[in-house]
N, C-alpha and C positions, 0 to 999 in steps of 0.2 A: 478447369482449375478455378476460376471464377464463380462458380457455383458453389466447389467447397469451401470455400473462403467464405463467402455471403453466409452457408451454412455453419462455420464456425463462429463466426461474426455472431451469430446471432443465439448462439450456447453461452458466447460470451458476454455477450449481454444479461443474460440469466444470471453468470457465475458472477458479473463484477455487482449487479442487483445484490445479492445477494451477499457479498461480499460488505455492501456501503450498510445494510439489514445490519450485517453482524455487529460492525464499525459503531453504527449507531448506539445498537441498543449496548456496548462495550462502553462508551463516552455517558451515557444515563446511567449503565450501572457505578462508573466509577465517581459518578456526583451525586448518588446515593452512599454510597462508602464512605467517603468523604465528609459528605454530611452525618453520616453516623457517629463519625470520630470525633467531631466538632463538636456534637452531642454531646457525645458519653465523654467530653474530656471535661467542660466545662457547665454543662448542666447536671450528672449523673457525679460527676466526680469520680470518672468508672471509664478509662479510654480505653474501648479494643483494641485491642495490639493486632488484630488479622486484616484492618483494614487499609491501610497503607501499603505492606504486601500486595494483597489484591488487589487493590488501585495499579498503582506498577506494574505490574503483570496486563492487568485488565487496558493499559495504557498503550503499553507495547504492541497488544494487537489491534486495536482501534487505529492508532496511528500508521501501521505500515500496511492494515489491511485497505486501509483509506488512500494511502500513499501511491500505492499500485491503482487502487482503481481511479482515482487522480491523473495519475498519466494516460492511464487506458483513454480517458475520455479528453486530453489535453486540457486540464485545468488543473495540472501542477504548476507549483512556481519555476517559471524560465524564466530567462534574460530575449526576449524577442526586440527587441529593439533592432537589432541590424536586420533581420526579418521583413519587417517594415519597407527595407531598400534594394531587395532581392526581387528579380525578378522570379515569375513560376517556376521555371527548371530549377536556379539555383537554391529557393527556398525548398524544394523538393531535396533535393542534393543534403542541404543541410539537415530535415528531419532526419531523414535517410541516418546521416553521420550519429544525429540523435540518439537514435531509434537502438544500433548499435551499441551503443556509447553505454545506455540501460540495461541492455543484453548484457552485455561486459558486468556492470556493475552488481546487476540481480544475480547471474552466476557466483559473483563473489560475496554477497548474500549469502547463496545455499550454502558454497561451500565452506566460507570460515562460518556462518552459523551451526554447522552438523559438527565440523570440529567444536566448537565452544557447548553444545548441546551433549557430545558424549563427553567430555570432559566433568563437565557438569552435573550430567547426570546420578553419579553415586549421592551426590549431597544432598540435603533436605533444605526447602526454605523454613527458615527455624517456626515461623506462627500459621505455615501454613498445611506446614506435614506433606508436601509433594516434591518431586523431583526437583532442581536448580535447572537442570535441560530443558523444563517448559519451558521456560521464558524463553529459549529461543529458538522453540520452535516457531512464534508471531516471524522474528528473521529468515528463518527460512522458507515459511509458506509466503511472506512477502516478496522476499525477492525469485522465490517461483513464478508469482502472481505477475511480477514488471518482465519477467524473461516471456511467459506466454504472450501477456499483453504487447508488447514491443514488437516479437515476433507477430502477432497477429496484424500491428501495424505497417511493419515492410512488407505483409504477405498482400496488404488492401492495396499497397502503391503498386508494387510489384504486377495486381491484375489491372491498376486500372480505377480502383474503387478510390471513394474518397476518404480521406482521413482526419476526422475535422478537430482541428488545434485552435486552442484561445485566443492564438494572435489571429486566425482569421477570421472568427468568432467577434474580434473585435471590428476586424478591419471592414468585415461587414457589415457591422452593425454604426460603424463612422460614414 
């Protein structure tokens, strides 16, 4: 079991690479857009109307594809503080609660995002000519992305492996 794990561990490292890749270059394009508009509003005297839209859009996945792979790697924003005063077992205990806690949350991700995506879906966003369900599909591949990720992290406790989180990151580093 500890093998496959190691060997997933390490797919998913690719998938969250790859993932912070997307995130990135989603955050460059949407400060080119932006600057476009800024442009064309006040120097052209000519503001495109598609790029706001596309910001928005281009926002939503940046943010929650980052979001996810954020926690994957523990350097989302938590409250660690009581951490700090936990012994091992019970700081374990607590990720553990964490870890769960995400699960929960990311399933309700997919599933009010699939609802709000077929919902959605017959309308057009007016400047950009595609579906209104895009947008959430960034929701639902995100909170896909924290249920695996999460799940991956009670699968490293679970063998044994380590699971390295900011607060210990720091506590190490103190």
């Amino acid at each position: 079991m500890r093998n496959f794990v190691e060997k997933l561990s390490a797919v998913l490292d690719r998938v969250a690479a790859v993932t912070m890749r997307i995130a990135g270059v989603g955050l460059v394009l949407m400060t080119i857009f932006i600057a476009w508009q800024v442009f064309g509003r006040f120097v052209l005297n000519d503001t495109p109307t598609w790029t706001e839209s596309s910001s928005i859009l281009i926002m939503g996945w940046f943010l929650l594809l980052g979001a996810a792979a954020g926690i994957r790697e523990g350097n989302h924003l938590s409250f660690d503080v009581l951490l700090f005063l936990l012994g091992d077992r019970a700081k374990q205990v607590a990720y553990t609660i964490s870890d769960i806690v995400v699960i929960g949350f990311g399933c309700g991700m997919v599933g009010y995002g699939l609802q709000l995506a077929l919902k959605t879906w017959p309308t057009t966003i007016p400047n950009l000519g595609i579906s209104g369900g895009i947008a959430f599909l960034a929701l639902i591949t995100g909170g896909a992305l924290l249920v695996i990720y999460s799940a991956e992290r009670l699968l490293r406790r679970a063998v044994g492996l380590p699971t390295i989180r900011f607060a210990d990151k720091l506590a190490e580093d103190s």
